[in-house]
N, C-alpha and C positions, 0 to 999 in steps of 0.2 A: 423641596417642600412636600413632593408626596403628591398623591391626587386629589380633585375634587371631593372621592369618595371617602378616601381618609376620615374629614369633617364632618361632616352632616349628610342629608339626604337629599335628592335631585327632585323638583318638580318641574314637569311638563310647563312648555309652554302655552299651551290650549289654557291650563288650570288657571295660571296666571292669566291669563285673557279672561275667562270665567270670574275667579276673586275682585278684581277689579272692573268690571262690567264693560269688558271693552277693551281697559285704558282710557275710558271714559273721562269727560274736561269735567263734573262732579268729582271723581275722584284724584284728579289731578292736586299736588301738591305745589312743586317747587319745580324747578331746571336745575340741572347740578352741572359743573363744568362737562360733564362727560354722556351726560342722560336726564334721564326726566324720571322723576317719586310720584307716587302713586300712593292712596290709602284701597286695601284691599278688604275684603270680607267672606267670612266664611259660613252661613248660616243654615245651623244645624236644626232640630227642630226643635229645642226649648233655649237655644243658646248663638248667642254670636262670635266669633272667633274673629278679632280684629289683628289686622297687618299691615306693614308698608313694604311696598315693592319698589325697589330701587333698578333701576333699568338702564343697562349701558346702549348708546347708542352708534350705528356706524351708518350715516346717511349714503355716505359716498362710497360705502362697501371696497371699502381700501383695507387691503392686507394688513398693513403698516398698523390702522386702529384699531382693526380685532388684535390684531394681535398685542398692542398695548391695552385694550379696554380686558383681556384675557388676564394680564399679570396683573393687572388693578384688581378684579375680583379677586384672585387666586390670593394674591398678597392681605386682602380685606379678608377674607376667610381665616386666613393663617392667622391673625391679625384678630381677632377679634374671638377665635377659640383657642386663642394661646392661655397657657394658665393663670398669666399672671393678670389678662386682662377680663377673665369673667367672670369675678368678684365685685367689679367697677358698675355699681349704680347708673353713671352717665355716660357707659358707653353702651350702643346698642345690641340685642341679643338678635344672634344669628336665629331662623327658622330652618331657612331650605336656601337651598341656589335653583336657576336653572342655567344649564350648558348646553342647548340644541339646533343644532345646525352655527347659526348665527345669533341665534339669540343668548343673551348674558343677563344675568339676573342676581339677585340675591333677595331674598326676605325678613324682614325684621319682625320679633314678636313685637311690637307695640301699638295702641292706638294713638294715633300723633294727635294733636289738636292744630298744629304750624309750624312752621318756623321759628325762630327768637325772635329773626329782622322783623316780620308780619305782625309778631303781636307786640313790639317795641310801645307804640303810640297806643294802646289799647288801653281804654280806663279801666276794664275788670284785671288786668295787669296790673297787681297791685302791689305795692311797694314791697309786702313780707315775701310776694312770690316771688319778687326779684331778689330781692336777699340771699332767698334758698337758692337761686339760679345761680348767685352770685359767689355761694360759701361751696354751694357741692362741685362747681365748676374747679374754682381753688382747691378744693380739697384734693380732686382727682387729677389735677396738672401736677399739685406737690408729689404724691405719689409717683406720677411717671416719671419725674425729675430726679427720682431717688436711685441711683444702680444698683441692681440686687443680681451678684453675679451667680452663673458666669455673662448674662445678660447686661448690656449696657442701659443707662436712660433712654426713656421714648419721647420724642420731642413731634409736636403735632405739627408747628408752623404754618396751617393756616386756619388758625383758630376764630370764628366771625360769626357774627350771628346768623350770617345766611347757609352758616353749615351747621347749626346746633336746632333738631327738632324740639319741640314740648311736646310732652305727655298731657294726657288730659287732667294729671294733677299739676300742670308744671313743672315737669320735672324734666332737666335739660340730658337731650341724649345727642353726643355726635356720632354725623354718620357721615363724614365725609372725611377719607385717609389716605387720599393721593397725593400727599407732602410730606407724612413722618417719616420721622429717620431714628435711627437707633435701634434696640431689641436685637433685631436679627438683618435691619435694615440699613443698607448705605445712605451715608449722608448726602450721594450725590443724584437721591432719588428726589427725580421734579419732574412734574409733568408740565406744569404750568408755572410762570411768575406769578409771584405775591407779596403785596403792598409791603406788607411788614419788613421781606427779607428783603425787598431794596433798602429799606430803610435801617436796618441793623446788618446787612451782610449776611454771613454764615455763622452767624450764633446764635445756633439754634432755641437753645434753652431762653437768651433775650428777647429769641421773637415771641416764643409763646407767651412771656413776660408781659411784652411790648401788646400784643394780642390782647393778651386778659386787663391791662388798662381800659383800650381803647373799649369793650366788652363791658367795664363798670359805667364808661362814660358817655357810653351809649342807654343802655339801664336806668343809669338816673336823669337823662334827659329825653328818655320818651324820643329819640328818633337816632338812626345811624351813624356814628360821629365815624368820618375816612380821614385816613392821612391826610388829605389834602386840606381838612381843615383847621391840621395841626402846622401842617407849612402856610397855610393862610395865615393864622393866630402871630407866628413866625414874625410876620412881615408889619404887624399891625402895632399900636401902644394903648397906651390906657383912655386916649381922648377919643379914641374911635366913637363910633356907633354904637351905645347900650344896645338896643334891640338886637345886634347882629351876635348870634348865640357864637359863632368862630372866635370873636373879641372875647364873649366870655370865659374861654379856656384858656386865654393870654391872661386875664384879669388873675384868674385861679394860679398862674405859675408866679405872681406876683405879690398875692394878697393873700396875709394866716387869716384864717378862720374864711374863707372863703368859699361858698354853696355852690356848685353848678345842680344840686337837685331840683327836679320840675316842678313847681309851687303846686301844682296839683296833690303832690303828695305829701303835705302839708295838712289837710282835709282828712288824712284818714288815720285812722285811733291808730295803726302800727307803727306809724313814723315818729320816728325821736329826732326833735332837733339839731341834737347836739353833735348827731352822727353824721348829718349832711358834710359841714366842713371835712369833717374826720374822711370819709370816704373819697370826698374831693380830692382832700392830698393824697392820698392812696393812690387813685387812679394817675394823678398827674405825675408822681413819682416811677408810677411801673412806664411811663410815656416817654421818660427821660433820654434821651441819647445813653446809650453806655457808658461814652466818658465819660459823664456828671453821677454816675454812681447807680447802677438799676440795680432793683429788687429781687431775691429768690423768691421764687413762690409759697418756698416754707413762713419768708419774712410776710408778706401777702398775707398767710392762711392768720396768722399771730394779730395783724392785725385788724383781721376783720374778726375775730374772735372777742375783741376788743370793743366793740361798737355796741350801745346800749341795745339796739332790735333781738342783738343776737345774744344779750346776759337776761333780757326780761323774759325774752320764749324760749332759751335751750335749743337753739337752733341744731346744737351738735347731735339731737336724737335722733333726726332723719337721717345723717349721713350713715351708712351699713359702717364704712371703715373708721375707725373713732381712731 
């Protein structure tokens, strides 16, 4: 793949110490399987230069994880100034890396506001802002699903909310790519297990499917929905415990016209009734085991295209790729 130098430009690690005050618990963001995010700053004298530092870590100064946390950058760089991917709205823009001594870095232009997971439950999280989270995420899975040779598909496979940052307009960026496969990538790249692919295997394309369900059904219920509460649901029937929101995702694979949206959003001028059901079975459909028949993300993109929030506002003005 060439060098570091290839891509972009090197920043010191002092600087990065500096941007971020420290690595200071203020600027502290998130833990990612491999390090710790950081929001950084640059400020100039009429202007501020905001950034996130994503920071590989090696506590045990083990050969073995520099030198994995090494291809994880290197492959994220390649990966993220390849051509095809820095036209994509929701994937992050490279700044700078740093490679010194031990230290592993990369920089992202963006000012974050969170995570997805962090602001899941948040009431200024408001229903049209999950929508856009909801249609440009879709939009740019469909994309990567598409082969455009001599390049194959790129399949994310650990698509979650705790890997997708917000922008201070809401606008979802992921920055976590220790899973995809395809482009230029082996399908036998894993660094870690994840939820999804125990649950669909190596079909890739289903799990990011299976992903971006579990990612609506999270969205419209204002908190984290895990496999596990889809194997709970599983186990359970319709005389269960209303209250126990696991029952309600059984209910949903049961009942047409069926809501799992969070009444809170009901309250606010952008919600359309009629769209609840409609998104419900969306979500529960991309949820589906393989065998009972899952969705392309093209089929996905068609039908949230569909849904009254997105014909009253022209949600499709935002996304750059139409």
């Amino acid at each position: 793949m060439g060098k570091l130098e290839d891509y972009l430009g090197s920043v010191s690690y002092q600087r990065l110490h500096e941007y971020t005050a420290g690595f200071s618990e203020d600027n502290f963001i998130v833990d990612f399987q491999f390090g710790k995010i950081y929001r950084g700053i640059i400020d100039f004298v009429r202007i501020k230069e905001h950034m996130v530092v994503k920071v590989w870590e090696n506590k045990d100064n083990s050969n073995e994880v520099q030198a994995q946390n090494e291809q994880l950058m290197m492959d994220e760089i390649f990966l993220l100034q390849h051509e095809r991917m820095t036209s994509q709205g929701c994937m992050v823009n490279l700044k700078g890396y740093c490679h010194e001594d031990n230290h592993l870095a990369v920089i992202y232009d963006l000012e974050s506001s969170d995570t997805l997971h962090n602001h899941l439950p948040a009431g200024d999280f408001t229903w049209l802002h999950r929508m856009k989270v909801a249609l440009q995420l879709a939009h740019l899975l469909k994309f990567l699903h598409v082969q455009h040779p001599p390049h194959k598909p790129l399949h994310i496979r650990n698509l979650c909310a705790a890997n997708i940052m917000l922008d201070k307009d809401y606008n979802p960026k992921l920055f976590d790519f220790s899973m995809v496969c395809g482009l230029i990538f082996s399908s036998n790249r894993q660094f870690y297990p994840q939820q999804a692919s125990s649950v669909l295997g190596k079909c890739a394309q289903k799990t990011d499917v299976f992903a971006f369900g579990m990612l609506l059904l999270s969205l419209m219920m204002k908190r984290a929905v895990s496999v596990e509460d889809l194997k709970f649901s599983a186990k359970n029937n319709l005389d269960c415990d209303e209250n126990d929101e696991s029952n309600e995702i059984l209910q949903a694979t049961k009942r047409l016209k069926y809501s799992l949206v969070h009444e809170s959003f009901g309250l606010q001028s952008y919600f359309c009734a009629s769209d609840g059901p409609e998104i419900t079975q969306l979500a529960i459909e991309c949820v589906q085991p393989p065998a009972n028949g899952q969705l392309s993300m093209k089929d996905v993109v068609k039908r949230l295209w569909e849904l009254e929030i997105v014909q009253k506002h022209d949600l499709r003005d935002m996304l750059k790729e139409k």
